[in-house]
Each structure stands twice: as C-alpha cells, then as structure tokens.
ZASELO-594945 format. One record per atom (N, C-alpha, C): atom name; residue in three letters; x, y, z. Coordinates in steps of 0.001 Angstrom, whole numbers, plus 500000, padded with zeros to 6 digits. Layout:
<atoms>
atom atom = CA rest = ALA X = X Y = Y Z = Z
...
</atoms>
This chain:
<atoms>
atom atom = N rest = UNK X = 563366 Y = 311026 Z = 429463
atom atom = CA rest = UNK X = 563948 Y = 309927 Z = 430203
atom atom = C rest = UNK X = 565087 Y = 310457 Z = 431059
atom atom = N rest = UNK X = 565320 Y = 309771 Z = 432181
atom atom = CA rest = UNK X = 566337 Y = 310223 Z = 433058
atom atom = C rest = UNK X = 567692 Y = 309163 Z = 432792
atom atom = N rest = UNK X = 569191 Y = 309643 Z = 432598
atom atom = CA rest = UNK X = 570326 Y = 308514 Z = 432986
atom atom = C rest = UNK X = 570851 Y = 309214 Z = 433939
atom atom = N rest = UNK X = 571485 Y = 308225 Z = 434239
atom atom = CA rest = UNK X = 572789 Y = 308475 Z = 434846
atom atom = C rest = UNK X = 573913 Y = 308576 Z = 434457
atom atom = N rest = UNK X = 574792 Y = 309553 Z = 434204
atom atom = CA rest = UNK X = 576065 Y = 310025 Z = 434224
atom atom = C rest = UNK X = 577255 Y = 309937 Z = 434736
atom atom = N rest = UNK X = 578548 Y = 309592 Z = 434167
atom atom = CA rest = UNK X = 579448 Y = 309866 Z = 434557
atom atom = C rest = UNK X = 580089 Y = 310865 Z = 433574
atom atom = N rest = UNK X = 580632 Y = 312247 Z = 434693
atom atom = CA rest = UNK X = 581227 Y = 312987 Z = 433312
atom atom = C rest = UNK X = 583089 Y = 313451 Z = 433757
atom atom = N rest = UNK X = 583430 Y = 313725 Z = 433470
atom atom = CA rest = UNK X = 585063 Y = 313980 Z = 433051
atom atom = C rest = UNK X = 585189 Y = 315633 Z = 432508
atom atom = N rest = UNK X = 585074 Y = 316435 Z = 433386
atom atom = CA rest = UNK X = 585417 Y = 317544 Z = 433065
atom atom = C rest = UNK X = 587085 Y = 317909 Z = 432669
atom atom = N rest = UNK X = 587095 Y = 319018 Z = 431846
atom atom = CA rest = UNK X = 588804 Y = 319295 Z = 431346
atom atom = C rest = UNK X = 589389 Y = 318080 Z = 430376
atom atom = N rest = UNK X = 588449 Y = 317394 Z = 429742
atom atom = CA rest = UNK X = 589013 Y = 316553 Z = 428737
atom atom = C rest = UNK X = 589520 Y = 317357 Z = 427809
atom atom = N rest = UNK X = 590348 Y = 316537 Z = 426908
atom atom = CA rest = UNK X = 590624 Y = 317056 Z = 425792
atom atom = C rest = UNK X = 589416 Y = 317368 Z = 424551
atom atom = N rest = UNK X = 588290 Y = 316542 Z = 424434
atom atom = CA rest = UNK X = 587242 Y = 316958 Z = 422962
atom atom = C rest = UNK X = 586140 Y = 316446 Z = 424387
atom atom = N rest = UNK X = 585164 Y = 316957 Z = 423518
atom atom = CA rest = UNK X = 583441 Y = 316309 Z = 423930
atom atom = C rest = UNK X = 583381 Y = 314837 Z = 423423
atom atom = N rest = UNK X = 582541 Y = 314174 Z = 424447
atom atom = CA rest = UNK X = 582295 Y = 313120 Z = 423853
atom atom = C rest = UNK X = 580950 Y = 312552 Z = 424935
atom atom = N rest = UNK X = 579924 Y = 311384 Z = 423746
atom atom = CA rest = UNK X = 579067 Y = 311405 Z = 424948
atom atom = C rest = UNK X = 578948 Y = 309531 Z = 424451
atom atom = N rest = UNK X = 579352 Y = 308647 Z = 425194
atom atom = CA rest = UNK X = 579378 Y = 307485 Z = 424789
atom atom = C rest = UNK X = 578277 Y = 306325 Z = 426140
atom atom = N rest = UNK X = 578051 Y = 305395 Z = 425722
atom atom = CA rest = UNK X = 577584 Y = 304017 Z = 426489
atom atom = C rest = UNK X = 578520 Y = 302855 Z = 426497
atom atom = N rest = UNK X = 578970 Y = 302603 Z = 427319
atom atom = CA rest = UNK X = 580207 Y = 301385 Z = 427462
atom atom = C rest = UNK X = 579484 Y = 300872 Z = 428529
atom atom = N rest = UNK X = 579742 Y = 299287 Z = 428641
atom atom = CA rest = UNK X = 578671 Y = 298212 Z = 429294
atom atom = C rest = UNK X = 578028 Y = 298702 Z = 429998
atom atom = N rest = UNK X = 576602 Y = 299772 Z = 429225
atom atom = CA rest = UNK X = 575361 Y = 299619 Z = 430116
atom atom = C rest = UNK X = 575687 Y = 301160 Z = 430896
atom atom = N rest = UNK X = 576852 Y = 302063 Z = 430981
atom atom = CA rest = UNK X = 577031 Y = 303175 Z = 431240
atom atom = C rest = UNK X = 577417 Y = 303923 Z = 430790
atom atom = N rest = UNK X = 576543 Y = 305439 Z = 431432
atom atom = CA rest = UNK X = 576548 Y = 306778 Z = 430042
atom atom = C rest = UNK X = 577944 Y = 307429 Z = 430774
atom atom = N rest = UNK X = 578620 Y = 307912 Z = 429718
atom atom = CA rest = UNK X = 579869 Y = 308667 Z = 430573
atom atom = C rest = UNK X = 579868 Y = 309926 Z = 429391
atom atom = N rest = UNK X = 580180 Y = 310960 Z = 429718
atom atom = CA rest = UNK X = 580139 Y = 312279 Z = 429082
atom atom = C rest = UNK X = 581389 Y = 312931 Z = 429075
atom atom = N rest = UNK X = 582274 Y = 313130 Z = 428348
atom atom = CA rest = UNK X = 584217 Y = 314191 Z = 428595
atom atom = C rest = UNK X = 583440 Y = 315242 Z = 428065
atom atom = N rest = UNK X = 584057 Y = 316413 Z = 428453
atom atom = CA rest = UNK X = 583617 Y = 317700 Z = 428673
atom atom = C rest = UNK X = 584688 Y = 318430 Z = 428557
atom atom = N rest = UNK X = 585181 Y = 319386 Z = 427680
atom atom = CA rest = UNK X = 586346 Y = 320085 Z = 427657
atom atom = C rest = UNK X = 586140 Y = 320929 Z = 428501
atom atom = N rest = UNK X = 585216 Y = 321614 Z = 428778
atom atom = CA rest = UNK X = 585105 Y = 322540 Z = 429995
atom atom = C rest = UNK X = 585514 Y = 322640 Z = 431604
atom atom = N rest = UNK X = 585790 Y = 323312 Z = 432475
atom atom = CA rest = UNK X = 586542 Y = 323178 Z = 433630
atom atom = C rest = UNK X = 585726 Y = 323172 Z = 434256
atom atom = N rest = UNK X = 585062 Y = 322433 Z = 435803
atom atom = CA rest = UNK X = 584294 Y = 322750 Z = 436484
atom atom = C rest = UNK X = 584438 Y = 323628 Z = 437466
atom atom = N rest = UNK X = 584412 Y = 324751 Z = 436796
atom atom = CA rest = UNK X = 584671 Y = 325997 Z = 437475
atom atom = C rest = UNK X = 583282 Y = 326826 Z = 437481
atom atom = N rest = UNK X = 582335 Y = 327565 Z = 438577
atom atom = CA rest = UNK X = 581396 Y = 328235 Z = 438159
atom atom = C rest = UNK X = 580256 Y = 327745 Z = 437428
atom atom = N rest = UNK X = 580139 Y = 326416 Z = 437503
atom atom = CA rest = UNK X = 579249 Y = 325731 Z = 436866
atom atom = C rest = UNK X = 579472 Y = 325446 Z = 434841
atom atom = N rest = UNK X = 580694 Y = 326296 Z = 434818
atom atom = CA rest = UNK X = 581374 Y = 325585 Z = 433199
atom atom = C rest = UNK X = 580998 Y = 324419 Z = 432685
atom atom = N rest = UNK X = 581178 Y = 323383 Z = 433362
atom atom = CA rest = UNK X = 580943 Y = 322431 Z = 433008
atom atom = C rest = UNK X = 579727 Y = 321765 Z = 432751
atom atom = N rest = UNK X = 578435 Y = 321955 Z = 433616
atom atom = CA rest = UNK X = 577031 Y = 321876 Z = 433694
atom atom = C rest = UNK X = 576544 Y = 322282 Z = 432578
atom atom = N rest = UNK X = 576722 Y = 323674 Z = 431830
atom atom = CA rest = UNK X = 576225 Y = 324645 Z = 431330
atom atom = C rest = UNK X = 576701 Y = 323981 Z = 429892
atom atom = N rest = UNK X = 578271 Y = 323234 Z = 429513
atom atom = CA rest = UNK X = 578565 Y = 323357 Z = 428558
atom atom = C rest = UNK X = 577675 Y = 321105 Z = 428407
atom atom = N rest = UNK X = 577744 Y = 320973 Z = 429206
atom atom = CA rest = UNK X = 576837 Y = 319222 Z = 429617
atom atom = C rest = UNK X = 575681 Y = 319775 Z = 428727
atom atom = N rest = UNK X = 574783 Y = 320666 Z = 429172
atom atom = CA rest = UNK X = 573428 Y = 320843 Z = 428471
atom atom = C rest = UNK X = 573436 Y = 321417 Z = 427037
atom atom = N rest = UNK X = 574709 Y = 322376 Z = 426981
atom atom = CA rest = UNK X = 575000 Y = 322861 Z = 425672
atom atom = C rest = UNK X = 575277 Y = 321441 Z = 424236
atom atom = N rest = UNK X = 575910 Y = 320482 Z = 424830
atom atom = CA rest = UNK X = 576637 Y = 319504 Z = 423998
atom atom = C rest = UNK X = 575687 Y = 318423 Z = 423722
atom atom = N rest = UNK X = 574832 Y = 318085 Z = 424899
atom atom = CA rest = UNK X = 574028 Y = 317269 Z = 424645
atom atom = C rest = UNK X = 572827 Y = 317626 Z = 424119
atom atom = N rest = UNK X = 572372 Y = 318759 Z = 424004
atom atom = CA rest = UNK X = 571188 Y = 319508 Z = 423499
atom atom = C rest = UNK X = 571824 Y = 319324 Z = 421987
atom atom = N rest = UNK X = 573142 Y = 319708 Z = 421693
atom atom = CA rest = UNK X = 573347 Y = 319471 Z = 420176
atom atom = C rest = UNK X = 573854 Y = 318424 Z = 419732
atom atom = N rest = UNK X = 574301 Y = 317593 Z = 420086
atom atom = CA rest = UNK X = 574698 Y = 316692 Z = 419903
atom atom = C rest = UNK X = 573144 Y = 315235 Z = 419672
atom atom = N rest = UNK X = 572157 Y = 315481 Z = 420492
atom atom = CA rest = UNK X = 570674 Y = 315184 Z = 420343
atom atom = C rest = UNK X = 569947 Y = 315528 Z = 419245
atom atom = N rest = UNK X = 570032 Y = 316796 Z = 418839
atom atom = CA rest = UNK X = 569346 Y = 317667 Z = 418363
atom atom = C rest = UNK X = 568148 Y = 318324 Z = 419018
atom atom = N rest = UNK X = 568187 Y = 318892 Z = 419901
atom atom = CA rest = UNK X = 567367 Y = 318874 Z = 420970
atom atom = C rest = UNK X = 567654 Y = 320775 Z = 420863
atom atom = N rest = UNK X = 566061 Y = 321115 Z = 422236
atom atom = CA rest = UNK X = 566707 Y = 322558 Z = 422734
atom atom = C rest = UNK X = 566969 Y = 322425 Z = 424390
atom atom = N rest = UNK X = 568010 Y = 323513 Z = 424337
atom atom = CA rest = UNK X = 568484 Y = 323247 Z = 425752
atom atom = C rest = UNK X = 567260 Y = 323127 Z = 426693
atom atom = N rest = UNK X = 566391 Y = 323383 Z = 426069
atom atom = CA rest = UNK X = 565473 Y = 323583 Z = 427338
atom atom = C rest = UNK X = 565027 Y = 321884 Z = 427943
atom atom = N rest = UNK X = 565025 Y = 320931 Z = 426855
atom atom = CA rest = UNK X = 565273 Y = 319160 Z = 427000
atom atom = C rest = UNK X = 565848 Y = 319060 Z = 428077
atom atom = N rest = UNK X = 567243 Y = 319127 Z = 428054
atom atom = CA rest = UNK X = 568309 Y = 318397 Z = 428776
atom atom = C rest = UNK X = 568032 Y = 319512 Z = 430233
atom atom = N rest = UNK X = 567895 Y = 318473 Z = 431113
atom atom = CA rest = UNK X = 568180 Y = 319270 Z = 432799
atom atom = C rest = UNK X = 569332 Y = 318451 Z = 433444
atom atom = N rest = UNK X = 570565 Y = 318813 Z = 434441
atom atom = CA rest = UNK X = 570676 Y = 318360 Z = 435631
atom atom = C rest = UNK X = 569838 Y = 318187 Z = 436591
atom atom = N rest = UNK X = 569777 Y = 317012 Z = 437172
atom atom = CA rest = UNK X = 568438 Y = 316650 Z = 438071
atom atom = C rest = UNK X = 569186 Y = 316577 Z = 439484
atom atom = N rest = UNK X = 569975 Y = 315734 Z = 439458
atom atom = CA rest = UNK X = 570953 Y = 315918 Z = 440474
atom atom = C rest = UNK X = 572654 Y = 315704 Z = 440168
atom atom = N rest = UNK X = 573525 Y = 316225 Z = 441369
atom atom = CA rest = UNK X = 574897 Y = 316318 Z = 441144
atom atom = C rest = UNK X = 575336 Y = 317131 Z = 440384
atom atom = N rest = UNK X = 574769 Y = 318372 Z = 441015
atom atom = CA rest = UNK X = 575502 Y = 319603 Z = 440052
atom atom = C rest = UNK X = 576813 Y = 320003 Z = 440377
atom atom = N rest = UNK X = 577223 Y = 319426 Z = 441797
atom atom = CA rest = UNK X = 578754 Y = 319699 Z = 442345
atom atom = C rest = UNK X = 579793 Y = 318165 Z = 442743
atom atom = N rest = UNK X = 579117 Y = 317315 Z = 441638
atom atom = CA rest = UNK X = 579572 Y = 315735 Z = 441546
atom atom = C rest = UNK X = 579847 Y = 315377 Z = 440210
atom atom = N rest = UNK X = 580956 Y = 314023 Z = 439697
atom atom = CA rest = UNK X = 580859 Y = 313682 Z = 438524
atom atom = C rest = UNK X = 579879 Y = 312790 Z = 438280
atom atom = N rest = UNK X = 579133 Y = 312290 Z = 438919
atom atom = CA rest = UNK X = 577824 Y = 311571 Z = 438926
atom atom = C rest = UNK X = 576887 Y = 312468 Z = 438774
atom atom = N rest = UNK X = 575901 Y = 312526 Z = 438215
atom atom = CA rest = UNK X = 575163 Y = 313261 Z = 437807
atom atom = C rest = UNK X = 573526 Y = 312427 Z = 436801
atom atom = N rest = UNK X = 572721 Y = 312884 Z = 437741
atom atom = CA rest = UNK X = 571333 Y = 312221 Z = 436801
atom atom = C rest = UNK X = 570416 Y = 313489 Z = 436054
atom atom = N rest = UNK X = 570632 Y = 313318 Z = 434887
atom atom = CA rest = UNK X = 570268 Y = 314220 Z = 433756
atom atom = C rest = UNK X = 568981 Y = 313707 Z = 433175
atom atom = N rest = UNK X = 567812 Y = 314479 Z = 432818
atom atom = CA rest = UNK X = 566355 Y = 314525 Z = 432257
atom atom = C rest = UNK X = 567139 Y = 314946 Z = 430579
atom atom = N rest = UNK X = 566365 Y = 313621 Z = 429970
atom atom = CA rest = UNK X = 566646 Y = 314595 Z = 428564
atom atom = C rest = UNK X = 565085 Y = 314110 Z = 427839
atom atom = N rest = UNK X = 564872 Y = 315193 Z = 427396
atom atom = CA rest = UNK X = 563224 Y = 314734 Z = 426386
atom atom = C rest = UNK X = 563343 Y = 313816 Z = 424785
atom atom = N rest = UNK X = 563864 Y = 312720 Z = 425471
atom atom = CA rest = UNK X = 563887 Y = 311625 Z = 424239
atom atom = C rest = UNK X = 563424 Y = 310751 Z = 425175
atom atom = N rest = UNK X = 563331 Y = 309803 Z = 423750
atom atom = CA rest = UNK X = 562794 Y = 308355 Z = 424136
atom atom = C rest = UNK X = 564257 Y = 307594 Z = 424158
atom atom = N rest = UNK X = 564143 Y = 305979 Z = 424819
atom atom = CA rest = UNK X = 565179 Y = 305249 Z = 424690
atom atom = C rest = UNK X = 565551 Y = 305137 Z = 423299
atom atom = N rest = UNK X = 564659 Y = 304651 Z = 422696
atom atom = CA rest = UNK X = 564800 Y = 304313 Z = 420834
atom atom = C rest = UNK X = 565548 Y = 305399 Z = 419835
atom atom = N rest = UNK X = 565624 Y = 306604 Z = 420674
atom atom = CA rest = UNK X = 565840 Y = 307670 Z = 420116
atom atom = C rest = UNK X = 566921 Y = 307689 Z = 420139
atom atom = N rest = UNK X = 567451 Y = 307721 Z = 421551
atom atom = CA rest = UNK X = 568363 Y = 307695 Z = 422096
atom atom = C rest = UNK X = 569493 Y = 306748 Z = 421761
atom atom = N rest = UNK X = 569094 Y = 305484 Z = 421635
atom atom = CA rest = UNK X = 570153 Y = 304572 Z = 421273
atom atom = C rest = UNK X = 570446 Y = 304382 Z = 419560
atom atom = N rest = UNK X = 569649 Y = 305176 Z = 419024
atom atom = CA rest = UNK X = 570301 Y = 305922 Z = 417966
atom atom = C rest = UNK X = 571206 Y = 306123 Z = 417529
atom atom = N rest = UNK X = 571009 Y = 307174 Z = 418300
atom atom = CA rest = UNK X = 572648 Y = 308151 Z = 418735
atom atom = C rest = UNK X = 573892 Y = 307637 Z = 418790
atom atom = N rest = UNK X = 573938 Y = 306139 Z = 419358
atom atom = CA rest = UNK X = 574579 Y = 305493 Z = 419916
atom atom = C rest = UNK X = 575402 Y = 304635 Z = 418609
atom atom = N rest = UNK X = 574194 Y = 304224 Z = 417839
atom atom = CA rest = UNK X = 574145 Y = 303215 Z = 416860
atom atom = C rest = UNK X = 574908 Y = 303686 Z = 415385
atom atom = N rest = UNK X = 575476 Y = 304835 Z = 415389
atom atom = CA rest = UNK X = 575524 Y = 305626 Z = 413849
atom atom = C rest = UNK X = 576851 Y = 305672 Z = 413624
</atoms>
C-alpha cells in the first residue's frame, strides 16, 4: 500500500504515528546525504516488522512530504496503530 507522509527530520526519538487521518514520521536523523530517507526505511521496516526491501520512497526524496510503498495491508497496518 502506498501513504502519504509527513516527516520531521532531527527530532529528538523516532516515531511513526496517524493523527486525524495523517501519517507523520520524526526521524532523529539529519537530512543530510539522504540520512534521513535511509534511516525512514530503516525504522519503518522495523518498526513493521518488515525487510527493508518492503518500504520504498516513491516520491519526495528532497521534501517533507513524501509518498512511501510499504508491503502491508491496511488491516495490518492499523495494527500498528492500535497496540
């Protein structure tokens, strides 16, 4: 499934939440050199339980908007959400 993203690079912790109806992602990483992208697929691949190879940037690799492919289902997904 594809979302849409909002992410927050240089936060203080990871975090990957849904607040009314939107995915937003904090990222301790700097978007420097693609840091931040790299550590997006790293966090959400584990944080899923997934392999990185799941999670893609699809678009906005040099934006905080960003639409990400991840190989789950919604049900799966809102899981995640639910625990």
């Amino acid at each position: 499934m594809n979302i849409e993203v909002k992410v927050t690079a240089g936060a203080k912790s990871n975090s990957f939440k849904l607040e009314n109806g939107a995915y937003s992602i904090r990222i301790m990483a700097k978007a420097i050199d693609g840091k931040a992208n790299k550590a997006i697929i790293d966090f959400l691949a584990y944080e899923l339980n997934l392999k990185k190879r799941d999670v893609e940037i699809l678009k906005g690799e040099k934006s905080s908007k960003k639409l990400i492919s991840i190989n789950i289902d919604e049900k799966n997904l809102q899981k995640y959400f639910n625990k």
